[in-house]
C-alpha positions in Angstrom: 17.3 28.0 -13.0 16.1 24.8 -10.6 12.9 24.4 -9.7 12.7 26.8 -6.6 14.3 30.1 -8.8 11.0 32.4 -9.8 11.1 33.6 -13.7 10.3 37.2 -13.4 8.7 36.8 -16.5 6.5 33.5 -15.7 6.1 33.3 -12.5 7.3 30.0 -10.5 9.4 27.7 -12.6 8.0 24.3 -13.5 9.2 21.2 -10.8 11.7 19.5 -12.5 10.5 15.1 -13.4 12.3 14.1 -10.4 10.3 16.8 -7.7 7.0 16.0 -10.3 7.8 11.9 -9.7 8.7 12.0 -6.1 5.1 14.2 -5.6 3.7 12.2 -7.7 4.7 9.0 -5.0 3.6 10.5 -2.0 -0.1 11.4 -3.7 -0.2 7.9 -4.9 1.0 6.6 -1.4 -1.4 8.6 0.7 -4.1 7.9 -1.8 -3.2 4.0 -1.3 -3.6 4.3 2.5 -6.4 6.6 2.8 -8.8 4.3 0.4 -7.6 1.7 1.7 -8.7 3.2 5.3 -12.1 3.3 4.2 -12.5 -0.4 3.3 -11.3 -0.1 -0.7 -9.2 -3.3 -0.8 -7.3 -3.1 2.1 -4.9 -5.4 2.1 -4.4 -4.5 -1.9 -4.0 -1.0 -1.4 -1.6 -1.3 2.0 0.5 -4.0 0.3 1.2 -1.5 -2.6 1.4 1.5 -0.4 4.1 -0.1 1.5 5.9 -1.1 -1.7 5.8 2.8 -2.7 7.0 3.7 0.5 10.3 0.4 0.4 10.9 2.1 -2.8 11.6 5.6 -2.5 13.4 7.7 -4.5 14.9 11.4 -3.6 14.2 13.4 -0.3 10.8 13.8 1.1 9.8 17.6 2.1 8.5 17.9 5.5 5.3 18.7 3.8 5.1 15.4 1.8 6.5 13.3 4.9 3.8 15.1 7.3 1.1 13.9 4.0 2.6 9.9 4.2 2.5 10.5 8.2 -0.9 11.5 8.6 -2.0 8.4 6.0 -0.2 5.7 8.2 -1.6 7.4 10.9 -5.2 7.3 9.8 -5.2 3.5 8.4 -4.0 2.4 11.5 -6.9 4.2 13.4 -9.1 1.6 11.5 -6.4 -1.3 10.3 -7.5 -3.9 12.4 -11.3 -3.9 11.4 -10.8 -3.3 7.8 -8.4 -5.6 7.0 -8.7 -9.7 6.7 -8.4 -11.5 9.8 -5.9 -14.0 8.5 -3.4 -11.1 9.2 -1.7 -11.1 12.5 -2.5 -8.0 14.6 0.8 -7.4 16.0 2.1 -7.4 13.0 -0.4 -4.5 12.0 1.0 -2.7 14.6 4.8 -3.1 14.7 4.5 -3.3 10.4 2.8 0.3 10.6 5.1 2.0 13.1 8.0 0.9 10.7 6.7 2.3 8.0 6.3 5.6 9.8 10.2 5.4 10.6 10.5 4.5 6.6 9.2 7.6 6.1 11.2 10.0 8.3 14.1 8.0 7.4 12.9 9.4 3.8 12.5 13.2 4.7 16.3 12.7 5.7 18.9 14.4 4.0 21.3 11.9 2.8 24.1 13.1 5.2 21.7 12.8 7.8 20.5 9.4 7.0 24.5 8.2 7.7 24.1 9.0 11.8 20.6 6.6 11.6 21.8 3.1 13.3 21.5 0.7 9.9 21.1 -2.4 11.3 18.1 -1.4 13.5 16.6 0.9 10.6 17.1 -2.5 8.7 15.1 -3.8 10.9 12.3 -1.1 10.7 12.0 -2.2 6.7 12.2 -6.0 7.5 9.1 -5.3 9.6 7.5 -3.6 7.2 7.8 -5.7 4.4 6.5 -8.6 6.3 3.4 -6.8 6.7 3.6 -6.1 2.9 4.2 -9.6 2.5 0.9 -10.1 5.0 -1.4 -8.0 3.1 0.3 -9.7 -0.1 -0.7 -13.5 0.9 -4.0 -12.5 2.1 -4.4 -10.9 -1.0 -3.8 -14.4 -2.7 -5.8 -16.6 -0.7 -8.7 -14.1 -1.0 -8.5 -15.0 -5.0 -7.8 -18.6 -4.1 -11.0 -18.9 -2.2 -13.0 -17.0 -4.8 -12.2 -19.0 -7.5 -12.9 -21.8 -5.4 -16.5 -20.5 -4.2 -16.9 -19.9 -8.2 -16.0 -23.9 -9.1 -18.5 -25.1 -6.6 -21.4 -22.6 -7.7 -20.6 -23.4 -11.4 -20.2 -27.6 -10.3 -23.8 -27.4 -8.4 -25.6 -25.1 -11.2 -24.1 -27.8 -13.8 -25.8 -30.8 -11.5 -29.4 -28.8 -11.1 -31.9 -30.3 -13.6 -33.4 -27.5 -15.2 -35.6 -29.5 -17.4 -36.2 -33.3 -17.5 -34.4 -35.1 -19.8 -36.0 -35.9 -23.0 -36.8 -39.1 -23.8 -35.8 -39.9 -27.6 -36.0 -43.3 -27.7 -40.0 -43.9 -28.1 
């Protein structure tokens, strides 16, 4: 019995680990986007969204696809004021509308996905993974600068005087 058969007995039969991992994917995914949409480490959360979406496994139902769509689509109502300005705007835009065609190319069947042109589909997760790539560096240069910020506190605190120096040798 596959996972769409009904047990008379039991009722709906239990999604088999590869329907249960590829849900699990798309509520992780949309979860990304949608946290990240409201300011949750943005860049984090779109850098690994977008790795969940390069990596995909299986066939997405229209359901799941229209759940990944609607997450692109509400992060990029709000991408370019809650992410870090050090990545480039276009490449919000054009990185975001690849990922889109990522996922429909996803919800294909696989003998539907041989009529999609591969070089220019190529191209659609080229563009997406340099906004991955983006989010990624900003990522790192956010830590670089913190660390940095925290040397400099801890290098000034060490040079305040908090108390004179005593004076042991009267």
């Amino acid at each position: 019995m596959n996972a769409q058969e009904k047990d008379e007995d039991f009722g709906p039969a239990t999604p088999s680990w590869a329907e249960s991992a590829l849900q699990s994917a798309v509520d992780h995914i949309a979860f990304l986007l949608e946290t990240a949409a409201e300011g949750h480490q943005p860049a984090w959360r779109l850098s690994h969204a977008l790795l969940g979406i390069a990596n995909r496994r299986g066939v997405l139902s229209e359901a799941q696809r229209d759940k990944l769509a609607r997450a692109i689509g509400i992060f990029d109502a709000v991408a370019e004021r809650v992410l870090p300005t050090d990545i480039d705007r276009g490449r919000i835009e054009t990185g975001l509308a690849a990922a889109l065609v990522q996922v429909c190319y996803w919800s294909m069947a696989p003998e539907e996905r041989k009529g999609v042109a591969q070089a220019k589909f190529c191209d659609m997760e080229d563009y997406a993974r340099l906004l991955r790539n983006a989010a990624h560096d900003s990522c790192l240069m956010s830590g670089i600068r913190q660390r940095d910020a925290n040397r400099r506190r801890e290098a000034a605190i060490a040079e305040f005087p908090f108390a004179p120096a005593s004076d042991t040798t009267h």
